[in-house]
N, C-alpha and C positions, 0 to 999 in steps of 0.2 A: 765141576761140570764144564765140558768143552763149551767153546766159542759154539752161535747158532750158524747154523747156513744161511745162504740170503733166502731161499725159500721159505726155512722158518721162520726169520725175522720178519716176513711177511703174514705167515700165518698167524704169529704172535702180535705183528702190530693189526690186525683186523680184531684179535679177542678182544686187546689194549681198547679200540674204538667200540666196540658193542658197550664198552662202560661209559667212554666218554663223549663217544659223536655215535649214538645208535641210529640216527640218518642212516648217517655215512654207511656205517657197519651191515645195518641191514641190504642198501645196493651192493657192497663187497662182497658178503656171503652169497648174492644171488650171480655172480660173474665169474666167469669160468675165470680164472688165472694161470696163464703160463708161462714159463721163461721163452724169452724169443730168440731165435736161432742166431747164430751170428754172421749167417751170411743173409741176413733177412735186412740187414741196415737199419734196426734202431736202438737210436744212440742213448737212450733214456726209458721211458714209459709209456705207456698209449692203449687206447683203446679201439677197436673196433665198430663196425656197423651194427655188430652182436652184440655187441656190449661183453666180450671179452678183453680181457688186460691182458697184454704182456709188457714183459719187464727185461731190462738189461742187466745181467746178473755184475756188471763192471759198473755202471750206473747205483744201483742199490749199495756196494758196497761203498762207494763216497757217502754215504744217507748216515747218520745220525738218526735214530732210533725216532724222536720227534718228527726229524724228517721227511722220513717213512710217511708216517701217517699222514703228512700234511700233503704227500705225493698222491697217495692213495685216494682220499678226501679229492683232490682235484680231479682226476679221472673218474670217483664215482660221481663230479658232478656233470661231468660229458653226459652220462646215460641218464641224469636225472633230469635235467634241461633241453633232454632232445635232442644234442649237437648235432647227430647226421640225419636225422629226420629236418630237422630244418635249413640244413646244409643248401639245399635248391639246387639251383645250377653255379656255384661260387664256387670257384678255384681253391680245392683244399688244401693244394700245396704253397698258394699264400699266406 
């Protein structure tokens, strides 16, 4: 069996969490995920106002498979805590 893609390795680390962090897993399943463009500028992972993720396909591939999901896991907790609903008027690029 070949190497996965970074997108799989995504799709795979979201199954991986429905076992082990079904929190997590259930906000991941309900979030659109995309790879982000590369002339879009980011360097890493992030979410949205939607609570969509996009991902750095050169980012993901540094991750360790644990990693993964501990990335993931952070981002579903932006949409679970409210991040830009409580954002106010705070400078998000501080």
């Amino acid at each position: 069996m070949g190497q996965l893609s970074e997108r799989d390795r995504i799709l795979k680390a979201k199954i991986d969490l429905s076992q082990q962090r079904p929190f997590f897993a259930y906000i991941l399943m309900n979030m659109g995920i995309e790879q982000s463009d590369p002339k879009d500028d980011l360097p890493t992972m992030g979410v949205n106002q939607y609570g969509d993720l996009f991902w750095n396909e050169t980012f993901v591939k540094t991750l360790s498979d644990e990693e993964l999901k501990t990335v993931l896991c952070h981002e579903a907790m932006h949409v679970a805590t409210l991040t830009f609903q409580r954002e106010g008027t705070r400078d998000h690029g501080l």
